[in-house]
N, C-alpha and C positions, 0 to 999 in steps of 0.2 A: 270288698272284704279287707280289714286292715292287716296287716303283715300277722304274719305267723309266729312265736316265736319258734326257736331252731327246737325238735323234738331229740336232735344226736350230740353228746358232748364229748368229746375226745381227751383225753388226758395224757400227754406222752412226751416227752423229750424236748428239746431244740429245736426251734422251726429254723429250717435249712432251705437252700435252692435247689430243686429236684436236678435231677440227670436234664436239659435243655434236649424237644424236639426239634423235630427237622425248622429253620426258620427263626428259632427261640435262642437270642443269643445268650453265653454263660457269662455274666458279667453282673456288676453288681448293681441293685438302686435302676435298673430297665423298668421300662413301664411295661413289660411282662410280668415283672416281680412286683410289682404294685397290684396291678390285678388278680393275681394267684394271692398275694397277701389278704386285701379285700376277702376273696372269696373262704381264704382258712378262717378269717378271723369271725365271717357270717354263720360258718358253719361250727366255731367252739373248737377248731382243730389246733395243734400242736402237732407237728410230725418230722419224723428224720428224713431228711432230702437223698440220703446214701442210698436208701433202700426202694422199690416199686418196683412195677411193671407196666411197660407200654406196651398198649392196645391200639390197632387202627378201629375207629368208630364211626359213629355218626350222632346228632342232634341228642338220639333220643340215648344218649350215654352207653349202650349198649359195646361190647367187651367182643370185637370179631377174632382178630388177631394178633395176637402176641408180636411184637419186633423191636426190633435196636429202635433206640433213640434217636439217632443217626438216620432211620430207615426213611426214605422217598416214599410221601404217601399222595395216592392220589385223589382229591378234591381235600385235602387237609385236615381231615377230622384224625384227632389221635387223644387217648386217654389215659392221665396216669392215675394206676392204680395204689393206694397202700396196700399191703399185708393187713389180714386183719389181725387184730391182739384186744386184749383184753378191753372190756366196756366198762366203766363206772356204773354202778347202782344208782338209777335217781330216786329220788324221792317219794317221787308217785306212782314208781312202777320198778321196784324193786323183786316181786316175785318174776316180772316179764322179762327183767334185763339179767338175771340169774343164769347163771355160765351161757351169757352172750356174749359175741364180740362183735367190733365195729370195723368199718369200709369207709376210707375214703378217696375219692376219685375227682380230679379237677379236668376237665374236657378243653381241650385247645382245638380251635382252626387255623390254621397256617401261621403255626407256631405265638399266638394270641389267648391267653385265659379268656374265655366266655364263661363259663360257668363251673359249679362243682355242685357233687352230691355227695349225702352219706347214707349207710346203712347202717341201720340193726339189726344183727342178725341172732337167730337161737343158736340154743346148741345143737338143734340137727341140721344148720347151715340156709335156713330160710330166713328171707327176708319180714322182720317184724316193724321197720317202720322205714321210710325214704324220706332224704329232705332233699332238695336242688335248690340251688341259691343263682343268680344270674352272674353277669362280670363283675357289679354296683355291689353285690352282695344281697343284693335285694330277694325273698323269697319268689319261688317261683311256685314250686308243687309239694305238698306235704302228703303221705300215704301210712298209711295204719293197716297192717293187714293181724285176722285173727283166725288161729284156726283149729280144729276140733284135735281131738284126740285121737286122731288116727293119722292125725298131719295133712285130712284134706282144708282149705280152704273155707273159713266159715264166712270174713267179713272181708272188706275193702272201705276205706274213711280217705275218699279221694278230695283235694283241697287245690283248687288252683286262685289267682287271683281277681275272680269274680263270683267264686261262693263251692261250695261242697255238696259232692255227691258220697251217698254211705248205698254201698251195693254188698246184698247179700246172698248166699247163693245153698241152693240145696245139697244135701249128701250125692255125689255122683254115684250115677246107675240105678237109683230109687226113687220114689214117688215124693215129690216134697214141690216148697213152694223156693222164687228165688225175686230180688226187688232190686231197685235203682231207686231212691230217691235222695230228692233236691229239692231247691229253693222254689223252684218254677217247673220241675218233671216229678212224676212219677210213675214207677212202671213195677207189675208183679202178674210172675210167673209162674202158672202152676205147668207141674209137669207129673204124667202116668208111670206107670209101674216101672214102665220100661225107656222114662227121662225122656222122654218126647212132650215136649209143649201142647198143655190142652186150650191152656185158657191164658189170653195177655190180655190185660187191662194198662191203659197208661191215658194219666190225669194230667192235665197242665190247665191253670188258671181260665181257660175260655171253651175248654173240651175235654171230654170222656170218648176215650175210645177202648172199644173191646173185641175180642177177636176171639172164637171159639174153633176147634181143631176135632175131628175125628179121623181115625185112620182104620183102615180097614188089611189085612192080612200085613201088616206091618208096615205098609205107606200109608198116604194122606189120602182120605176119600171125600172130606167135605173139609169146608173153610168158610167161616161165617163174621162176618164184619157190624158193627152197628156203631153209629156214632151221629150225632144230634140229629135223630130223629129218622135217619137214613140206612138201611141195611143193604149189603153185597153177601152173594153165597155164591160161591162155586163147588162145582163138583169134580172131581177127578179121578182117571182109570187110570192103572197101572202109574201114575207119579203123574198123569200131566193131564190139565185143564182141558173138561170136556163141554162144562156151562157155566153160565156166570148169569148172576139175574140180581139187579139194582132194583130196590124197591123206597120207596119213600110213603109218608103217611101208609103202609100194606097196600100200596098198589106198585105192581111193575110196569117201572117206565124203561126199561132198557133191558135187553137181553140177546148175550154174544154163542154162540157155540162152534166149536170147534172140530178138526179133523185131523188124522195124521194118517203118511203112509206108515208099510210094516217094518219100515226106518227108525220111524219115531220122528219123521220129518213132519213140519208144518204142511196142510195141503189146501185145507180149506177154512174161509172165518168167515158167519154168516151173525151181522148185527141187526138185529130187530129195535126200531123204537117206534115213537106213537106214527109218524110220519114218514119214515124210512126205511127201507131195508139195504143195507151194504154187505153185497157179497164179495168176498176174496178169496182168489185162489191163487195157488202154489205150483208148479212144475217144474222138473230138474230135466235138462240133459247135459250130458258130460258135466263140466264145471259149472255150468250156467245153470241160472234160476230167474226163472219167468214169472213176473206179478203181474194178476190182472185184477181191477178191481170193478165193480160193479154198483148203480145207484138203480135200486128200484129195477133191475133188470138190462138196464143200459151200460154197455161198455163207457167208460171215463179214464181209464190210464193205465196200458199195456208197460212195463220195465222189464228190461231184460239184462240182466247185471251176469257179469262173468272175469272174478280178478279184479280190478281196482275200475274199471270200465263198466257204465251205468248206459243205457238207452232207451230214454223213457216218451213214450208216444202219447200225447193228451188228445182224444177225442169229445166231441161233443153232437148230439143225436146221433151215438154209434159212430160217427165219420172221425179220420183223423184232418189233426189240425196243428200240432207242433210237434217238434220231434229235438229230446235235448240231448245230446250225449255228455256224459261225464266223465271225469278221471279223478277217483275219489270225491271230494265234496267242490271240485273245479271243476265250471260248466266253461267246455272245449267247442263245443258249437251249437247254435238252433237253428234248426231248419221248419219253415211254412210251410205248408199242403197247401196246394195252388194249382188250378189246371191239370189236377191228375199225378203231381210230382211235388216232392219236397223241392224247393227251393231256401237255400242258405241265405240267413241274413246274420246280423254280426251278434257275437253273444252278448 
């Protein structure tokens, strides 16, 4: 997508050298000042260097904490902010920018301009449009937000530099519909009386997928999948998955069901297909938790994990036959069934 132009213009005073963070030395003609210049000039700024406020930050511009200029910050993100003040009327959007005023903000890493952004904001202090420029000045994100007359959120016109997404969104707490689309996605949401999700559809170039929702005494009691030709349904008690059945052409080739104790803990999963059945079970004592899995009736792999420590026993016709212990995802020993006993060989 070709650059944007800047959607915030700034009109104000002398462009000055801000207050220098931690890092940024205060001197003239630095290639810190070359890049914060860059970035005013991408963004249509003009502003007094006397005035702002610094914020510790991160990446995504965000305003954590207030501090001195001066202030030791740790991993170097820090952001100065302007004051806002009055916005110019443009052109094409002179009812929108009507007693708004502007933001702007240039983001340093260890005392280095990388980027800046601007606001527009209404006059009840919402954000009505975002521009971030990079260190080059080069566009990076452009955002449009619209929103009803109650001041909820109606629209989002998100732009980065591989194409636009326009996300719309329902009246919260009532029945409506809400959508994402783009170039190569789209996605639409219906939601019930009570703004719970019935029905997602989401389209991209080589697939349709749809997903249908019912809930029953105010949780989820079924969930229904379909996508090129293939449908999944599950059912559920009390919020958690009790069936699940994969069906292709209408017939069922795969079907899992589930168990829980009166914990709500995992206890049992028993998979059915054309050829197989996989049964698994769960048991706890003290901290530990014991997996056993089952093929068609026959034991295949006892684990018995407890804290960062795994000890997984693989047998075959019922019989063991290796034995790994772990410490988190590092295998610390194997030992062979031999002669009636593990014997260790090297992991």
């Amino acid at each position: 997508m070709s650059a944007l132009r800047p959607l915030l213009i700034l009109v104000v005073g002398v462009l000055m050298m801000p207050t220098s963070p931690t890092g940024l030395a205060a001197q003239d003609s630095t290639p810190a000042d070359e890049g914060r210049d860059a970035i005013l000039a991408a963004l249509g700024g003009a502003v007094d260097g006397r005035s702002g406020v610094w914020y510790t930050s991160n990446r995504e511009f965000m305003r954590l904490e207030a501090v001195e200029p001066t202030a030791s910050v740790d991993g170097g993100w820090m952001l100065w902010l302007v004051p806002s003040r009055s916005a110019a009327p443009q052109p094409t959007s002179t009812v929108e920018t009507s007693g708004s005023s502007a933001e702007l903000a240039i983001l340093y890493r260890d005392g280095t301009p990388v980027g800046g952004e601007s606001l527009l904001l209404d006059a009840a202090g919402r954000v009505r449009r975002r521009h971030r420029v990079d260190a080059a000045g080069a566009t990076t994100l452009e955002e449009r937000m619209v929103y009803r007359g109650d001041g909820t959120l109606r629209s989002i016109r998100h732009c980065v530099a591989d194409g636009c997404l326009t996300a719309r969104f329902a009246p919260p707490g009532v029945a409506g519909e809400e959508s994402v689309v783009g170039d190569d996605l789209a996605v639409w949401i219906r939601f019930d009386a009570d703004a719970r999700p019935e029905y997602i559809r989401t389209e991209r170039p080589s697939s349709v997928r749809e997903e249908f929702r019912t809930y029953a005494d105010g949780v989820l009691s079924e969930r229904r999948i379909v996508e090129a030709g293939a449908e999944t349904r599950e059912r559920y008690v009390d919020g958690r998955i009790v069936r699940r059945e994969e069906r292709s052409g209408g017939r069922l080739i795969r079907g899992v069901d589930y168990r829980y104790d009166d914990r709500g803990r995992r206890v049992e999963q028993v998979t059915r297909e054309r050829n197989a059945t996989i049964r698994e079970t769960w048991s706890y004592s003290g901290d530990a938790e014991i997996h056993e899995r089952f093929e068609n009736g026959t034991l295949v792999l006892r684990e018995r994990v407890e804290g960062e420590e795994a000890v997984r026993t693989h047998f075959r016709d019922g019989a063991p036959v290796v034995r790994e212990v772990f410490s988190g995802d590092t295998l610390v020993s194997r030992s062979i069934y031999r002669d009636g006993t593990f014997r260790e060989s090297a992991p």
